[in-house]
C-alpha positions as CSV (number, residue, x, y, z in Angstrom):
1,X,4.9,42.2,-31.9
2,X,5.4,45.8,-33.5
3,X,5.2,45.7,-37.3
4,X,5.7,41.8,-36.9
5,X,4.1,40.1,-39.8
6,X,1.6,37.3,-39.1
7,X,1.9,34.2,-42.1
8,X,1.9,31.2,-40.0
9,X,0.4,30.5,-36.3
10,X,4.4,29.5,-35.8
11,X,5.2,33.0,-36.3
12,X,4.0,34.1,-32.9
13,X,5.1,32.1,-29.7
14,X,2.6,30.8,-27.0
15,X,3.5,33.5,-25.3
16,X,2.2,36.1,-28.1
17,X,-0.7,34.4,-28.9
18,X,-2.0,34.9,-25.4
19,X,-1.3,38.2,-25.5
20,X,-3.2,38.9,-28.3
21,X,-6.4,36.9,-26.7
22,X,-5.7,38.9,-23.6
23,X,-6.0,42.5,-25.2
24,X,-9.2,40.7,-27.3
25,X,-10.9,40.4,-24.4
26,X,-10.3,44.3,-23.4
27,X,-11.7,44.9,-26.8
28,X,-14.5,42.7,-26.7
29,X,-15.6,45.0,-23.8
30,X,-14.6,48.1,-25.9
31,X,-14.7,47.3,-29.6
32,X,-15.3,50.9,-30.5
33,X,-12.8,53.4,-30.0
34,X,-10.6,55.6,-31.7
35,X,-7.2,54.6,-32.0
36,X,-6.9,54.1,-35.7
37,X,-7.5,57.4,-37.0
38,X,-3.9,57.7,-38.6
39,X,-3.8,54.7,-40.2
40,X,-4.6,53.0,-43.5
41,X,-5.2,49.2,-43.6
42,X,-5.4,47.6,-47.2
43,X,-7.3,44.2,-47.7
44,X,-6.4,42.3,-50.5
45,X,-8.2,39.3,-51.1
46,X,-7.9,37.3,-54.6
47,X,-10.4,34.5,-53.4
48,X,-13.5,34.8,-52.0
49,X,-14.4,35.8,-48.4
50,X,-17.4,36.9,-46.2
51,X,-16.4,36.5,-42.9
52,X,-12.4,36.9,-43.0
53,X,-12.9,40.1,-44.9
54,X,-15.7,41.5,-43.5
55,X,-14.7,41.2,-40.0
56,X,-11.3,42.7,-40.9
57,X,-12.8,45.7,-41.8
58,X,-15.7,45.5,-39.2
59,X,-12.3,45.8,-36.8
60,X,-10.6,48.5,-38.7
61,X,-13.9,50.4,-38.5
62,X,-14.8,50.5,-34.8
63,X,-11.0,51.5,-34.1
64,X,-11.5,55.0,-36.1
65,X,-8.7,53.5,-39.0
66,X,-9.4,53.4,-43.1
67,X,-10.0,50.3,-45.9
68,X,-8.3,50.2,-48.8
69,X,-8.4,47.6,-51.5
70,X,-10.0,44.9,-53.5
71,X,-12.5,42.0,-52.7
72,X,-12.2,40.6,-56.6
73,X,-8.7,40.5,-58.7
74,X,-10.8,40.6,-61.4
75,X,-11.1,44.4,-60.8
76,X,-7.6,45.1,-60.6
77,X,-4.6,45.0,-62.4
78,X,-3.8,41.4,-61.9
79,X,-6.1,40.7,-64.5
80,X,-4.1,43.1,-66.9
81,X,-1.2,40.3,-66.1
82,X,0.5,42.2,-62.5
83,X,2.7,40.3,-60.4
84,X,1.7,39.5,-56.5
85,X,5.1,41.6,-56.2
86,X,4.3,44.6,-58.1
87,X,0.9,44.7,-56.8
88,X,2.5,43.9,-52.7
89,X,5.5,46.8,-53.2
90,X,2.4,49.3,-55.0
91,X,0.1,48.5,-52.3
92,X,2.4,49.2,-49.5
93,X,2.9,52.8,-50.5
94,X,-0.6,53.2,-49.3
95,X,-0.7,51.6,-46.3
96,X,0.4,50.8,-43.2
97,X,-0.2,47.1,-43.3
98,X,-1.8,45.1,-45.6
99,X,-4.0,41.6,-45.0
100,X,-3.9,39.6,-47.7
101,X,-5.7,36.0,-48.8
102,X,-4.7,34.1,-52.2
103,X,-5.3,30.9,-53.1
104,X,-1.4,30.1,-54.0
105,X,0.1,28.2,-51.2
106,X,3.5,30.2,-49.8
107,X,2.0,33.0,-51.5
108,X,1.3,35.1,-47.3
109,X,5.2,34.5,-46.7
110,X,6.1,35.5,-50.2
111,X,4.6,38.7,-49.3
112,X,6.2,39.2,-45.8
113,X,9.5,39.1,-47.1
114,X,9.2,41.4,-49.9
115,X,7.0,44.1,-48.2
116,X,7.9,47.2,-46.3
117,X,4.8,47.1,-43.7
118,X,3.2,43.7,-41.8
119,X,1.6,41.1,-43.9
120,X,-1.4,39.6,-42.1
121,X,-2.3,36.2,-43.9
122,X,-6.0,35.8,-43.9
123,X,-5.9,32.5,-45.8
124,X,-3.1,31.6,-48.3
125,X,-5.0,28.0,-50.5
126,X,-4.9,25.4,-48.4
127,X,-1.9,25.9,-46.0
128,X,-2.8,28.2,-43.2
129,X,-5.3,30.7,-42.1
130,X,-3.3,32.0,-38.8
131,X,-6.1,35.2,-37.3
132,X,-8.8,31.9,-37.7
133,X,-6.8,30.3,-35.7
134,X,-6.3,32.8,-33.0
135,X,-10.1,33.6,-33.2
136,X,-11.0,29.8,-33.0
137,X,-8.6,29.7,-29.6
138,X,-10.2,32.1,-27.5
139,X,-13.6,30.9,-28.6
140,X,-12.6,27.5,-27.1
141,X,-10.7,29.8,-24.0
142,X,-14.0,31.7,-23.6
143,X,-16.4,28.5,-23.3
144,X,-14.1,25.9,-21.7
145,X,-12.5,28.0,-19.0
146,X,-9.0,27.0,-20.5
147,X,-7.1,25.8,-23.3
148,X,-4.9,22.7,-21.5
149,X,-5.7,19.1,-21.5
150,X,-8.7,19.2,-23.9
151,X,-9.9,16.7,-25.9
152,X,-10.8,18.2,-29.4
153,X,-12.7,16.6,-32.0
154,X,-11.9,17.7,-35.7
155,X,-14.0,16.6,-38.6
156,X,-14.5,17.3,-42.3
157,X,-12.1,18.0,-44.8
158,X,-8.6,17.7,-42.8
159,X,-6.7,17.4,-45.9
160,X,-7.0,21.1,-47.0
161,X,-8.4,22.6,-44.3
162,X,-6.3,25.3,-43.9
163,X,-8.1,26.3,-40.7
164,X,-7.5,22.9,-39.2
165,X,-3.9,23.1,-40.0
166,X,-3.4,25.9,-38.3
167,X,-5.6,25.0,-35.2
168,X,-3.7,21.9,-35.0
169,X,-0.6,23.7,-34.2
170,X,-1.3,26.3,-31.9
171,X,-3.1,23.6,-29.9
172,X,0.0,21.6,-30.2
173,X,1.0,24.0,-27.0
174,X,-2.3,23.2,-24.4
175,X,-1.4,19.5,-24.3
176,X,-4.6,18.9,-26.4
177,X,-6.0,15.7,-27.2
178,X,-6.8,15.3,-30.6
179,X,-10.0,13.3,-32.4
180,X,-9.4,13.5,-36.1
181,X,-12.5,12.5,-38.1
182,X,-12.8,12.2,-42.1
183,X,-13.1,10.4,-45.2
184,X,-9.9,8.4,-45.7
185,X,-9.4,10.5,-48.7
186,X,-9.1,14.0,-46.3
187,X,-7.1,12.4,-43.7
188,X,-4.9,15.3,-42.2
189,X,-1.5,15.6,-43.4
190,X,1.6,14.0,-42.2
191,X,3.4,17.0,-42.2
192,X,0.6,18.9,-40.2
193,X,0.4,15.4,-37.9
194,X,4.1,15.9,-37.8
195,X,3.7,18.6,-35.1
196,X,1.5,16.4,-32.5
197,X,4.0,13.7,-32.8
198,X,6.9,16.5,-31.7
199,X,5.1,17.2,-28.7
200,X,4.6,13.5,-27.9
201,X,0.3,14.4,-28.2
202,X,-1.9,12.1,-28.5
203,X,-4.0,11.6,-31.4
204,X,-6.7,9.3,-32.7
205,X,-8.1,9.1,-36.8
206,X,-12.0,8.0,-37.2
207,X,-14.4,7.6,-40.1
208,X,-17.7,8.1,-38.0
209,X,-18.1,11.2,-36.3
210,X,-20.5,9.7,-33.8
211,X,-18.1,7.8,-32.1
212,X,-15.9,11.2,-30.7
213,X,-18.6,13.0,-29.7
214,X,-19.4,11.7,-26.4
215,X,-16.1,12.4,-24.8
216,X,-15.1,15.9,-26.8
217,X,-15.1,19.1,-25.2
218,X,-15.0,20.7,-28.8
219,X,-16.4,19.9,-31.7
220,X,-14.6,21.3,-35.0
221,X,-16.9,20.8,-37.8
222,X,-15.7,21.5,-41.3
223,X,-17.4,22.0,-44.6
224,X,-15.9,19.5,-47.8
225,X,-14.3,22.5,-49.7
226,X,-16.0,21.8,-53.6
227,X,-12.9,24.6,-54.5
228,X,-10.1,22.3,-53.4
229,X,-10.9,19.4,-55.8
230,X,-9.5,18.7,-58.8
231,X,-11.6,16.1,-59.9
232,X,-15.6,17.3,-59.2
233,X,-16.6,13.5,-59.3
234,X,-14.5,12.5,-56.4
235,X,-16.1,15.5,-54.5
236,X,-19.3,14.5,-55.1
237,X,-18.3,11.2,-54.3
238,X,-17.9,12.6,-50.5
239,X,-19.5,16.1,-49.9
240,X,-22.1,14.5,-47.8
241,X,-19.3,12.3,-45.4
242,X,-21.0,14.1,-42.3
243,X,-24.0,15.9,-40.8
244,X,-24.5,16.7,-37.6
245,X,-27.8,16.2,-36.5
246,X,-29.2,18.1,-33.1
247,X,-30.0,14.7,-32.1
248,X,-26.1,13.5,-31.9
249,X,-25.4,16.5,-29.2
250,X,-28.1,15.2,-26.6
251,X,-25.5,13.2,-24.0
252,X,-22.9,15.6,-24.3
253,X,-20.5,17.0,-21.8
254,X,-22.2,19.9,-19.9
255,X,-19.4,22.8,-21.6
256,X,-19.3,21.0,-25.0
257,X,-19.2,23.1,-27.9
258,X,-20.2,23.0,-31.7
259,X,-17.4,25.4,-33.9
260,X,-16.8,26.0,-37.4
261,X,-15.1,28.3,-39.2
262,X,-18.1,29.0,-41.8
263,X,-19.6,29.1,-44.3
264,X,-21.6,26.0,-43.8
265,X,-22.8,23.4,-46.7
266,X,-24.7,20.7,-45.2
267,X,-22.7,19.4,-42.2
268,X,-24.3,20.7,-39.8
269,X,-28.5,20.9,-39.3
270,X,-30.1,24.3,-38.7
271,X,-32.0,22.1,-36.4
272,X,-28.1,22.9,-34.5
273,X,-28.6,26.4,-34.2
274,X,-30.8,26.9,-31.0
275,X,-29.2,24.3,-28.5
276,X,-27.0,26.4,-26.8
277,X,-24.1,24.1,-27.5
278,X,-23.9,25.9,-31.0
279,X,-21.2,28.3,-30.8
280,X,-20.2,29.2,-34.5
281,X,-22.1,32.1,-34.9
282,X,-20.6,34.2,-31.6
283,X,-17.0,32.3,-32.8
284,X,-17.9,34.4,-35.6
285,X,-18.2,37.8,-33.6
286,X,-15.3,37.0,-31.6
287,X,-13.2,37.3,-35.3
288,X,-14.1,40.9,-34.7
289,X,-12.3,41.7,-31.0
290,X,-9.2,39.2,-32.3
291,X,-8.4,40.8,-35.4
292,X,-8.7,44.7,-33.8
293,X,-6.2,43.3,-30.7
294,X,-3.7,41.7,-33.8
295,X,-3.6,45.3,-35.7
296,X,-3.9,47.4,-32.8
297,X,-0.3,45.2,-31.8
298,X,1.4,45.1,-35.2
299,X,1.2,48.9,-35.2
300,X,2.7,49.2,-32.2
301,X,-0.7,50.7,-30.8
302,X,-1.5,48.6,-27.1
Protein backbone atom coordinates (compact mmCIF):
# COMPACT_ATOMS: atom_id res chain seq x y z
CA UNK A 1 0.00 0.00 0.00
CA UNK A 2 3.16 2.33 -0.18
CA UNK A 3 2.36 5.79 -1.44
CA UNK A 4 -0.99 4.25 -2.78
CA UNK A 5 -3.65 6.91 -2.78
CA UNK A 6 -6.94 6.26 -1.02
CA UNK A 7 -10.18 8.04 -3.10
CA UNK A 8 -12.66 5.26 -3.09
CA UNK A 9 -13.17 2.14 -0.57
CA UNK A 10 -12.66 0.19 -4.21
CA UNK A 11 -9.20 1.36 -4.21
CA UNK A 12 -8.02 -1.03 -1.60
CA UNK A 13 -9.02 -4.87 -1.88
CA UNK A 14 -10.58 -6.90 1.03
CA UNK A 15 -7.45 -7.96 1.55
CA UNK A 16 -5.95 -4.29 2.27
CA UNK A 17 -8.57 -3.15 4.22
CA UNK A 18 -7.98 -5.76 6.77
CA UNK A 19 -4.65 -4.99 6.91
CA UNK A 20 -5.19 -1.70 7.77
CA UNK A 21 -7.81 -2.72 10.67
CA UNK A 22 -5.15 -5.16 11.78
CA UNK A 23 -2.14 -2.64 12.28
CA UNK A 24 -5.31 -0.21 13.91
CA UNK A 25 -5.64 -2.46 16.46
CA UNK A 26 -1.66 -2.47 17.27
CA UNK A 27 -2.11 1.22 17.42
CA UNK A 28 -5.03 1.40 19.41
CA UNK A 29 -2.72 -0.32 22.02
CA UNK A 30 0.09 2.20 21.09
CA UNK A 31 -1.32 5.36 19.62
CA UNK A 32 1.68 7.41 20.71
CA UNK A 33 4.94 6.80 19.26
CA UNK A 34 7.35 8.30 17.22
CA UNK A 35 7.46 7.22 13.80
CA UNK A 36 6.48 10.43 11.98
CA UNK A 37 9.15 12.63 12.84
CA UNK A 38 10.31 13.12 9.11
CA UNK A 39 7.35 13.67 7.67
CA UNK A 40 4.88 16.51 6.76
CA UNK A 41 1.14 15.70 6.26
CA UNK A 42 -1.00 18.57 4.75
CA UNK A 43 -4.86 18.67 5.38
CA UNK A 44 -6.84 20.42 3.09
CA UNK A 45 -10.31 20.69 3.71
CA UNK A 46 -12.62 23.23 1.65
CA UNK A 47 -15.88 22.20 3.62
CA UNK A 48 -16.42 21.96 6.99
CA UNK A 49 -15.12 19.21 9.45
CA UNK A 50 -14.69 18.48 13.22
CA UNK A 51 -14.24 15.02 13.46
CA UNK A 52 -12.53 13.95 9.96
CA UNK A 53 -10.11 16.79 10.47
CA UNK A 54 -9.41 16.73 13.87
CA UNK A 55 -8.81 13.10 14.19
CA UNK A 56 -6.40 13.29 11.19
CA UNK A 57 -4.27 15.50 12.93
CA UNK A 58 -4.96 13.91 16.49
CA UNK A 59 -3.13 10.76 14.35
CA UNK A 60 -0.44 12.71 12.79
CA UNK A 61 0.31 14.08 16.31
CA UNK A 62 0.74 11.05 18.53
CA UNK A 63 3.00 9.49 15.58
CA UNK A 64 5.75 12.44 16.14
CA UNK A 65 4.72 13.80 12.25
CA UNK A 66 3.78 17.66 11.26
CA UNK A 67 0.23 19.55 9.99
CA UNK A 68 0.13 21.68 7.39
CA UNK A 69 -2.77 23.46 5.78
CA UNK A 70 -6.10 25.06 5.80
CA UNK A 71 -9.48 24.30 7.62
CA UNK A 72 -11.35 27.30 5.55
CA UNK A 73 -10.61 28.12 1.61
CA UNK A 74 -11.76 31.21 2.52
CA UNK A 75 -8.14 31.87 3.91
CA UNK A 76 -6.41 30.77 1.07
CA UNK A 77 -5.83 31.51 -2.33
CA UNK A 78 -8.80 29.75 -3.74
CA UNK A 79 -10.65 32.69 -2.86
CA UNK A 80 -8.14 34.89 -4.90
CA UNK A 81 -9.70 32.51 -7.93
CA UNK A 82 -6.72 29.26 -7.61
CA UNK A 83 -7.38 26.15 -9.21
CA UNK A 84 -7.80 22.72 -7.07
CA UNK A 85 -4.67 21.88 -9.49
CA UNK A 86 -2.53 24.74 -8.82
CA UNK A 87 -3.25 24.61 -5.21
CA UNK A 88 -2.85 20.17 -5.34
CA UNK A 89 0.75 20.50 -7.43
CA UNK A 90 1.74 23.79 -4.73
CA UNK A 91 0.72 21.80 -1.89
CA UNK A 92 2.58 18.77 -2.74
CA UNK A 93 5.95 20.54 -2.67
CA UNK A 94 5.38 20.58 1.09
CA UNK A 95 4.40 17.44 1.90
CA UNK A 96 4.54 14.10 1.83
CA UNK A 97 0.89 13.39 1.47
CA UNK A 98 -1.92 15.34 1.55
CA UNK A 99 -5.77 14.50 2.88
CA UNK A 100 -8.02 16.41 1.20
CA UNK A 101 -12.15 16.98 1.55
CA UNK A 102 -14.17 19.25 -1.09
CA UNK A 103 -17.49 19.39 -1.63
CA UNK A 104 -17.12 18.72 -5.63
CA UNK A 105 -17.90 15.22 -6.41
CA UNK A 106 -14.73 13.44 -8.49
CA UNK A 107 -12.88 16.24 -7.09
CA UNK A 108 -10.45 13.19 -4.35
CA UNK A 109 -9.59 11.26 -7.77
CA UNK A 110 -9.06 14.49 -9.61
CA UNK A 111 -6.35 15.03 -7.16
CA UNK A 112 -4.78 11.49 -7.20
CA UNK A 113 -4.03 11.54 -10.65
CA UNK A 114 -2.51 14.83 -10.80
CA UNK A 115 -0.39 14.78 -7.56
CA UNK A 116 3.15 13.60 -6.84
CA UNK A 117 2.45 12.17 -3.24
CA UNK A 118 -0.92 9.98 -1.83
CA UNK A 119 -4.17 11.67 -1.82
CA UNK A 120 -6.25 10.53 1.10
CA UNK A 121 -10.02 11.55 0.41
CA UNK A 122 -11.66 12.53 3.60
CA UNK A 123 -15.00 13.26 1.99
CA UNK A 124 -15.37 14.47 -1.64
CA UNK A 125 -19.69 16.10 -1.68
CA UNK A 126 -21.71 13.36 -1.62
CA UNK A 127 -19.80 10.45 -3.30
CA UNK A 128 -17.51 8.87 -0.81
CA UNK A 129 -15.79 9.24 2.42
CA UNK A 130 -13.35 6.03 2.19
CA UNK A 131 -11.11 6.40 5.98
CA UNK A 132 -15.07 6.69 7.45
CA UNK A 133 -15.56 3.77 6.12
CA UNK A 134 -12.62 1.88 7.27
CA UNK A 135 -13.17 3.39 10.77
CA UNK A 136 -16.98 2.45 10.68
CA UNK A 137 -15.69 -1.39 9.80
CA UNK A 138 -13.60 -2.09 12.66
CA UNK A 139 -16.08 -0.37 14.95
CA UNK A 140 -18.63 -3.02 13.82
CA UNK A 141 -15.32 -5.84 13.80
CA UNK A 142 -14.59 -4.68 17.40
CA UNK A 143 -18.29 -5.09 18.87
CA UNK A 144 -19.67 -7.95 16.76
CA UNK A 145 -16.72 -10.26 16.85
CA UNK A 146 -16.77 -10.25 12.94
CA UNK A 147 -17.70 -8.62 9.86
CA UNK A 148 -19.64 -11.80 7.80
CA UNK A 149 -23.21 -12.52 7.66
CA UNK A 150 -24.50 -9.43 9.48
CA UNK A 151 -27.52 -7.93 9.18
CA UNK A 152 -27.05 -4.09 9.03
CA UNK A 153 -29.61 -1.51 9.37
CA UNK A 154 -28.96 1.85 7.56
CA UNK A 155 -31.17 4.86 7.99
CA UNK A 156 -31.36 8.56 7.28
CA UNK A 157 -30.30 10.34 4.32
CA UNK A 158 -29.10 7.36 1.92
CA UNK A 159 -29.32 9.54 -1.01
CA UNK A 160 -26.12 11.62 -0.32
CA UNK A 161 -24.71 10.02 2.31
CA UNK A 162 -21.44 9.71 1.27
CA UNK A 163 -20.55 7.67 4.40
CA UNK A 164 -23.27 5.14 3.55
CA UNK A 165 -22.07 4.84 0.12
CA UNK A 166 -19.06 3.87 1.00
CA UNK A 167 -20.03 1.48 3.84
CA UNK A 168 -22.28 -0.14 1.46
CA UNK A 169 -19.43 -1.27 -0.56
CA UNK A 170 -16.84 -2.41 1.60
CA UNK A 171 -19.60 -4.50 3.35
CA UNK A 172 -20.55 -5.70 -0.07
CA UNK A 173 -17.38 -8.23 0.77
CA UNK A 174 -18.76 -9.87 4.52
CA UNK A 175 -21.93 -11.26 2.89
CA UNK A 176 -23.87 -8.53 4.77
CA UNK A 177 -27.48 -8.21 4.97
CA UNK A 178 -28.68 -5.04 4.29
CA UNK A 179 -31.91 -2.90 5.99
CA UNK A 180 -32.11 0.26 4.09
CA UNK A 181 -34.39 2.79 5.90
CA UNK A 182 -35.51 6.47 4.59
CA UNK A 183 -37.78 8.85 3.23
CA UNK A 184 -38.66 7.81 -0.32
CA UNK A 185 -37.06 10.92 -1.38
CA UNK A 186 -33.33 9.66 0.07
CA UNK A 187 -33.66 6.29 -1.05
CA UNK A 188 -29.96 4.98 -1.79
CA UNK A 189 -28.82 5.11 -5.16
CA UNK A 190 -29.14 2.62 -7.86
CA UNK A 191 -25.74 2.92 -8.76
CA UNK A 192 -24.54 2.41 -5.05
CA UNK A 193 -27.43 -0.56 -4.84
CA UNK A 194 -25.73 -1.66 -8.00
CA UNK A 195 -22.93 -3.24 -5.97
CA UNK A 196 -25.22 -5.52 -3.58
CA UNK A 197 -26.96 -6.76 -6.55
CA UNK A 198 -23.23 -7.88 -8.01
CA UNK A 199 -22.67 -9.83 -5.16
CA UNK A 200 -26.10 -11.43 -5.31
CA UNK A 201 -26.75 -9.66 -1.37
CA UNK A 202 -29.65 -9.30 -0.04
CA UNK A 203 -31.27 -6.15 0.55
CA UNK A 204 -34.53 -4.75 1.91
CA UNK A 205 -35.89 -0.66 1.61
CA UNK A 206 -38.22 0.63 4.62
CA UNK A 207 -39.94 3.83 5.60
CA UNK A 208 -40.19 3.13 9.49
CA UNK A 209 -37.17 2.57 11.24
CA UNK A 210 -38.85 0.57 14.00
CA UNK A 211 -39.55 -2.25 12.01
CA UNK A 212 -35.46 -3.21 11.39
CA UNK A 213 -34.52 -2.88 14.56
CA UNK A 214 -35.36 -5.89 16.22
CA UNK A 215 -33.42 -8.20 14.02
CA UNK A 216 -30.19 -5.78 13.27
CA UNK A 217 -26.87 -6.32 14.66
CA UNK A 218 -26.01 -2.66 13.62
CA UNK A 219 -27.76 0.20 13.60
CA UNK A 220 -26.37 3.07 11.07
CA UNK A 221 -28.07 6.19 11.92
CA UNK A 222 -27.62 9.22 9.69
CA UNK A 223 -28.26 12.87 10.16
CA UNK A 224 -30.68 14.66 6.97
CA UNK A 225 -27.69 16.69 5.59
CA UNK A 226 -29.54 20.58 5.50
CA UNK A 227 -26.09 21.27 3.05
CA UNK A 228 -27.15 18.74 0.40
CA UNK A 229 -30.48 20.35 -0.47
CA UNK A 230 -31.15 22.46 -3.09
CA UNK A 231 -34.53 23.40 -2.31
CA UNK A 232 -34.59 24.34 1.90
CA UNK A 233 -38.42 23.61 1.82
CA UNK A 234 -38.20 20.05 0.79
CA UNK A 235 -35.61 19.72 3.63
CA UNK A 236 -37.70 20.90 6.06
CA UNK A 237 -40.34 18.96 4.68
CA UNK A 238 -38.19 15.83 6.09
CA UNK A 239 -35.41 16.72 8.61
CA UNK A 240 -37.34 15.10 11.28
CA UNK A 241 -38.04 11.49 9.12
CA UNK A 242 -36.42 9.68 12.29
CA UNK A 243 -35.43 9.79 15.93
CA UNK A 244 -34.39 7.23 17.83
CA UNK A 245 -35.67 7.07 21.02
CA UNK A 246 -33.77 4.93 24.05
CA UNK A 247 -37.05 3.32 24.32
CA UNK A 248 -36.84 1.63 20.58
CA UNK A 249 -33.33 -0.26 21.71
CA UNK A 250 -35.08 -2.15 24.85
CA UNK A 251 -35.60 -5.83 22.96
CA UNK A 252 -32.59 -5.75 21.10
CA UNK A 253 -30.05 -8.27 20.27
CA UNK A 254 -27.62 -8.78 23.19
CA UNK A 255 -24.23 -7.24 20.76
CA UNK A 256 -26.45 -4.65 18.93
CA UNK A 257 -25.01 -1.48 18.33
CA UNK A 258 -26.05 2.27 17.74
CA UNK A 259 -23.29 4.07 15.00
CA UNK A 260 -23.13 7.23 13.31
CA UNK A 261 -20.73 9.00 11.62
CA UNK A 262 -21.56 12.49 13.51
CA UNK A 263 -22.37 15.20 13.96
CA UNK A 264 -25.84 14.55 15.18
CA UNK A 265 -29.15 16.86 14.55
CA UNK A 266 -32.01 15.31 16.14
CA UNK A 267 -32.02 11.61 15.15
CA UNK A 268 -30.97 10.24 17.75
CA UNK A 269 -32.07 11.16 21.72
CA UNK A 270 -29.30 12.02 24.32
CA UNK A 271 -31.58 9.94 26.27
CA UNK A 272 -29.23 7.23 23.75
CA UNK A 273 -26.11 8.05 25.12
CA UNK A 274 -25.77 5.98 28.44
CA UNK A 275 -27.31 2.51 27.32
CA UNK A 276 -24.31 0.81 26.49
CA UNK A 277 -25.63 -0.06 23.08
CA UNK A 278 -24.50 3.51 22.04
CA UNK A 279 -21.37 3.21 20.24
CA UNK A 280 -20.76 6.51 18.18
CA UNK A 281 -18.80 8.30 20.47
CA UNK A 282 -15.74 5.37 20.88
CA UNK A 283 -16.56 4.84 16.77
CA UNK A 284 -15.45 8.25 17.06
CA UNK A 285 -11.97 7.40 18.86
CA UNK A 286 -11.44 4.55 16.80
CA UNK A 287 -11.15 7.29 13.64
CA UNK A 288 -7.94 8.07 15.60
CA UNK A 289 -5.97 4.37 15.50
CA UNK A 290 -7.51 3.88 11.65
CA UNK A 291 -6.32 6.90 10.21
CA UNK A 292 -2.51 6.61 12.07
CA UNK A 293 -2.46 2.67 10.62
CA UNK A 294 -3.65 4.29 6.78
CA UNK A 295 -0.62 6.93 6.94
CA UNK A 296 1.76 5.00 8.72
CA UNK A 297 1.06 2.38 5.43
CA UNK A 298 0.89 4.88 2.56
CA UNK A 299 4.38 6.03 3.71
CA UNK A 300 5.68 2.92 3.54
CA UNK A 301 6.23 3.12 7.42
CA UNK A 302 4.61 -0.56 9.07
Amino acid sequence: MKNKSLVSINDYSKDEQLKILELAKEFEKNPVQNILQDHVIASLFFEPSTRTRLSFESAVNRLGGKIVGFSEASNTSVKKGESLRDTILTIANYSDLIVMRNPIEGSARFASEISPVPIINAGDGANQHPTQTLLDLYSILKTQGTLDNLNVAMVGDLKYGRTIHSLVIALCNFNTTFHLVSPVELKLPSSVKMHIKERKLTYHQYTDMEEVIPNADILYMTRIQRERFSDPLEYERIKNAYNLDVSMIKNTKEDFKVLHPLPRVNEININVDVNPKAYYFEQALNGVFVRQALIASILGIR
